[in-house]
C-alpha positions, 0 to 999 in steps of 0.5 A: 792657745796660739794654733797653726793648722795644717791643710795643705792643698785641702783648705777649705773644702777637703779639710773639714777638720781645719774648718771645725777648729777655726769655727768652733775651737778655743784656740786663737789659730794664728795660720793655716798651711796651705801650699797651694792657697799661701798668700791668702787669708780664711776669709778669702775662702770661708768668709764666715770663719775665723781670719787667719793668714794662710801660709806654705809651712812652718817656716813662714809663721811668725811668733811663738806657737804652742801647738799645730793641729793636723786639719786633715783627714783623708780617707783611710786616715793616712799621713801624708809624708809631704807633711813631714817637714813641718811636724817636724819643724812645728816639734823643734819649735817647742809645738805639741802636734795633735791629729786625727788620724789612723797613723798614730804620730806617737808610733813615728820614731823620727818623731817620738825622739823629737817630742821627747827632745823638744818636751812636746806631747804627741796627742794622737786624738783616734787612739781610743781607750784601752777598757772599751767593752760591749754596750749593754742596752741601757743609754736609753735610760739616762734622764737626760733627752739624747739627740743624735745627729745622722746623715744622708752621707758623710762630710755633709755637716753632721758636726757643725749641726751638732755644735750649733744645736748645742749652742742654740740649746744653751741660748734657750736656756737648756743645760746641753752638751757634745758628746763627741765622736769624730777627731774635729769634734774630740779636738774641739771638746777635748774629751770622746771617743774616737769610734772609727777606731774603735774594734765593731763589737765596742762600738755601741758600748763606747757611745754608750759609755760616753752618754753614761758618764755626760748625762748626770750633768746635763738635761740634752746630749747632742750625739756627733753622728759619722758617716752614712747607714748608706755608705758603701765604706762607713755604714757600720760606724753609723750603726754603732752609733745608732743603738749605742746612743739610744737616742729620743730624736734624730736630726737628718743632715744632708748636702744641698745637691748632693745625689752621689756618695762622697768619694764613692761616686758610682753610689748614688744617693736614695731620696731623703724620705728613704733614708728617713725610713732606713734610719727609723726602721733601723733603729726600731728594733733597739730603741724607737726614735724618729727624723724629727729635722733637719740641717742643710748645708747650702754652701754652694748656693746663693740666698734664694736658692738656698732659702728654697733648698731649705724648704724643700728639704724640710718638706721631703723629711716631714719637718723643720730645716734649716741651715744652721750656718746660714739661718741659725737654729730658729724656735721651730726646729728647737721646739721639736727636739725640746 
């Protein structure tokens, strides 16, 4: 599927979104829309990502399109109407328009009468089901092993570790599947629920209903964790998806030199082995689990000081870490979630 992804005046370090289509998606994306980036490429940014031109809008992309991905997220999940123009192109040009965002695309009626001309399909990835209910305590008893990835904040790679784990389960030979939470990861899977989205009290039944449905047909289930137990604005998100998931490990994510909440940054950080024991007390009451690794992203440093942040990290949580971009997922860190 030929994809434009939109990320204008984010790419790449606000447009998580954009980064996850292009590393982990099917789609063979054919441009990036970036006013302020146009003229460069991926690689010139992100060297290790898919390459693709980054270019100013619609208009500037070449050959035929069959969808545009809305790459961003801003806090508070809003559209930005600087983005207008080129959904509107990308919809006249025949495109469907997928986003993950609080405003529902479908709802907009310049371009709901669009997309019905056009015959495009609005697929709005944070509208979650309609029959969601309370969870009744049971994801706990699946025969498949259920691993969730937490993190120590948001935007510190909990979906990146997630697909990587999986993916490296799978190169052992281990049957092991997604089981998505976020837009990035539903986008990149094309099933899950949104749980940002979804009324509190349903939170926990909708990781829970999705563990139910995935874990006859696999032996591991990677939970996409969001946000922060910690969080000053997401914390109840995450704790949905702690007692909802049940899980028989947990896999810490943090960001190397990160001490303060992203976008939040009056609140600092606790120290990593405090968020190890909030996550395992936490959790305690309705599923006993504990920290057995974890992911680093090390991004901003460079070999050396990324390889030793990595140590480091893995000595403050009492296990193996790794970077799972720039080191993989080696058999230690398999060996303690298998």
């Amino acid at each position: 599927m030929r994809t434009v992804v939109l990320a204008h005046e984010k790419f790449p370090d606000r447009a998580k979104t954009a980064q996850g289509v292009l590393r982990y998606a099917d789609d063979e994306v054919v441009a990036v829309l970036d006013r302020d980036a146009a003229g460069t490429r991926v690689r010139d940014h992100v060297p290790n990502l898919p390459d693709a031109p980054i270019v100013a809008s619609m208009a500037d992309v070449e050959g035929p399109v069959d969808r545009l991905v809305v790459g961003i997220a801003p806090i508070g999940g809003g559209f930005e109407e600087s983005w207008r123009p080129d959904v509107r192109a990308a919809i006249e040009r025949g495109c469907d328009v997928v986003a993950g965002l609080h405003y529902f695309l479908a709802d907009d009626e310049e371009f709901a009468a669009l997309a019905a001309e056009h015959d495009c399909e609005l697929n709005d990835i944070r509208r979650p089901p309609d029959d969601l209910t309370v969870a009744e305590g049971v994801a706990g008893d699946v025969d498949a092993q259920v691993l969730l990835t937490v993190g120590t904040d948001c935007s510190v790679g909990k979906m990146t570790t997630t697909m990587e784990l999986v993916a490296a389960l799978q190169a052992a030979g281990h049957d092991a599947a997604v089981v998505p939470t976020g837009q990035t990861g539903i986008m990149i899977e094309n099933w899950g629920v949104p749980v940002d989205r979804v009324v509190s009290d349903f939170t926990a039944g909708a990781v829970e209903r999705m563990i139910l449905e995935a874990a006859p047909d696999h032996d591991y289930l990677v939970v996409e964790g969001q946000g922060s137990i910690t969080h000053p604005a997401y914390s109840a998100v995450t704790c949905g998806i702690l007692h909802g998931a049940m899980a028989d490990r947990l896999v810490l994510c943090h960001e190397a030199g990160r001490e303060a909440v992203h976008g939040y940054e009056s609140f600092s950080l606790p120290s990593v082995p405090q968020v190890v024991d909030l996550y395992e007390s936490l959790s305690a009451p309705v599923a006993e689990t504990e920290i057995v690794a974890g992911a680093l992203n090390t991004s901003g440093l460079d070999a050396d000081a990324a390889r030793t942040a990595v140590d480091e990290f893995g000595a403050a949580l009492g296990g193996p870490a790794t970077d799972p971009i720039r080191h993989g997922v080696d058999e230690d860190l398999l060996g303690v979630l298998t």
